[in-house]
N, C-alpha and C positions, 0 to 999 in steps of 0.2 A: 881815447876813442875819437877819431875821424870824423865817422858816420852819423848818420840820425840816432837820436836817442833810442833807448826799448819802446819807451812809450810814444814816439812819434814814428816807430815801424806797427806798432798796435792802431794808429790812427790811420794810418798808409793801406792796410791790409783791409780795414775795412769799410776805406772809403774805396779802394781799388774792388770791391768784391760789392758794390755800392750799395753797402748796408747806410739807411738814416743812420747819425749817434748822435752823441751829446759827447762833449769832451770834459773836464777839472784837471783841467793840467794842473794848478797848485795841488792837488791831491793823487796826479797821475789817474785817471779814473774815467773810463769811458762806458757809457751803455748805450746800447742797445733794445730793438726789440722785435721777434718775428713770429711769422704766423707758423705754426706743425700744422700736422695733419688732427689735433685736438684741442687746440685751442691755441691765444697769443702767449707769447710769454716774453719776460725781460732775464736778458743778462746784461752783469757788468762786469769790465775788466782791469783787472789793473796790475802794476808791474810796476817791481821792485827792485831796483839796480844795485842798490845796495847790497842784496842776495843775491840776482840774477837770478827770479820766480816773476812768474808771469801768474797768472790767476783768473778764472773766469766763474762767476757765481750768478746760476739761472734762478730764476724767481718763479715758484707755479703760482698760477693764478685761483689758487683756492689756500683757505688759512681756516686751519682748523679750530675750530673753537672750544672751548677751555674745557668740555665733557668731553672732546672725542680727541685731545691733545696725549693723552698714554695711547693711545690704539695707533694713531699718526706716529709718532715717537717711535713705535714698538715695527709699525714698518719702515721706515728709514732704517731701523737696526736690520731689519729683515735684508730687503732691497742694498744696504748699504754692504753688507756681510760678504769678504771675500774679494771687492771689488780694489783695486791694484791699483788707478789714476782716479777716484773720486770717492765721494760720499755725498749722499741723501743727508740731512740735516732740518731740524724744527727750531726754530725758537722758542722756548718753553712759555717764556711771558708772553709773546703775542700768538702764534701761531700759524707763523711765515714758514713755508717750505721752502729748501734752495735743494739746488745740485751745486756741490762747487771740486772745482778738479782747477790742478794747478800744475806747472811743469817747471825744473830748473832747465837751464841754457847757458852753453860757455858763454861764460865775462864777453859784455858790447857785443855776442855777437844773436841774438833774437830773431829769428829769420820766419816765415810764412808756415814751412809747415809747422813749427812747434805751435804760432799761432793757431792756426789750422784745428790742431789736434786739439789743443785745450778749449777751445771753442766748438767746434764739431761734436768733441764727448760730451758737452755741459748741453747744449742745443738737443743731441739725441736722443739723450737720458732724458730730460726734460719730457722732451712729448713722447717718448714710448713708455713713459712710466706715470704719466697727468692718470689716465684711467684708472691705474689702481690706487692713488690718491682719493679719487673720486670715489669711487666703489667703499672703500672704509670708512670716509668721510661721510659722504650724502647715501651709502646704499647702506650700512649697519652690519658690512661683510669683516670676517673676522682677516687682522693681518696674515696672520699664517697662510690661511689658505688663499688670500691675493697675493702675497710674493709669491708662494709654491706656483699658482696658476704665472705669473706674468713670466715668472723663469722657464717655465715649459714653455710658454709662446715663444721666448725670444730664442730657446735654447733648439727649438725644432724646424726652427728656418735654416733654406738649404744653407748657408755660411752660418751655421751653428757655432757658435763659441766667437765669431768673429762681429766686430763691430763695422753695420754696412759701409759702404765707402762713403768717407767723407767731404762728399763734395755739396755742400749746402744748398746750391742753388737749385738744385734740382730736387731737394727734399723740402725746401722750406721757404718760404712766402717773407721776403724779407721786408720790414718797417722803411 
């Protein structure tokens, strides 16, 4: 391969779109951090040439603590159910939530939109789904019925079934 690495097109795309990071090139490993429309949140990315996966894992800024960690758990299973480029995730011992969504891409060739999308999904889900974290977490609301609710919301907007357009800068407040 010629060109710049995968991971020095991951550093390109988001100083070019002039998101702040932080880089670990001995670990391939960039983060991030922006503001939604509910609060900040961190992702980080990282990219595997080895395999040709790229990777983006959002951090919500709420961590459920060890009595409300099966209710959190039990919606991530909910929220996560069915979903085709990612999953919702808890760490059982601490009680970190992520969104992590990952994409492969032909061998050296890594290019913006795959960035884009694996980025844009992780960033989305992130703040259109922080609320009903909260609501289970800090309101005492049963999972069931927060995924059923947040799936009606997202599913009765006029581009139903489709994820808005991914263009960040106009949805989200970047670090």
């Amino acid at each position: 391969m010629n060109g710049p690495s995968s991971f020095n097109q991951v550093i390109e795309y988001f100083r070019s779109h002039h998101w702040r990071c932080q880089t670990d090139p001995a670990n391939r490993l960039l983060r991030a951090g922006f503001r939604g429309s509910h609060a900040e949140f961190r992702v980080a990315v990282t990219v595997n040439e080895s395999d040709d996966v790229v990777e983006a894992v959002g951090i919500l800024p709420i961590v459920a603590p060890p009595a409300k960690r099966a209710q959190a758990a039990e919606l991530c299973a909910y929220l996560s159910w069915g979903m085709r480029i990612g999953r919702f995730e808890m760490d059982p011992a601490d009680g970190e939530i992520r969104f992590h969504a990952s994409s492969a891409y032909p061998s050296g060739e890594l290019d913006d939109s795959v960035i884009n999308w694996v980025v844009g999904v992780t960033s989305v889900m992130l703040d259109e789904h922080f609320p009903a974290f909260v609501r289970v977490i800090c309101g005492n609301e049963s999972p069931t019925v927060v995924a059923l609710h947040i799936r009606e919301q997202i599913c009765n907007r006029p581009q139903a079934g489709l994820l808005p357009a991914l263009d960040l800068a106009t949805r989200l407040s970047l670090n």
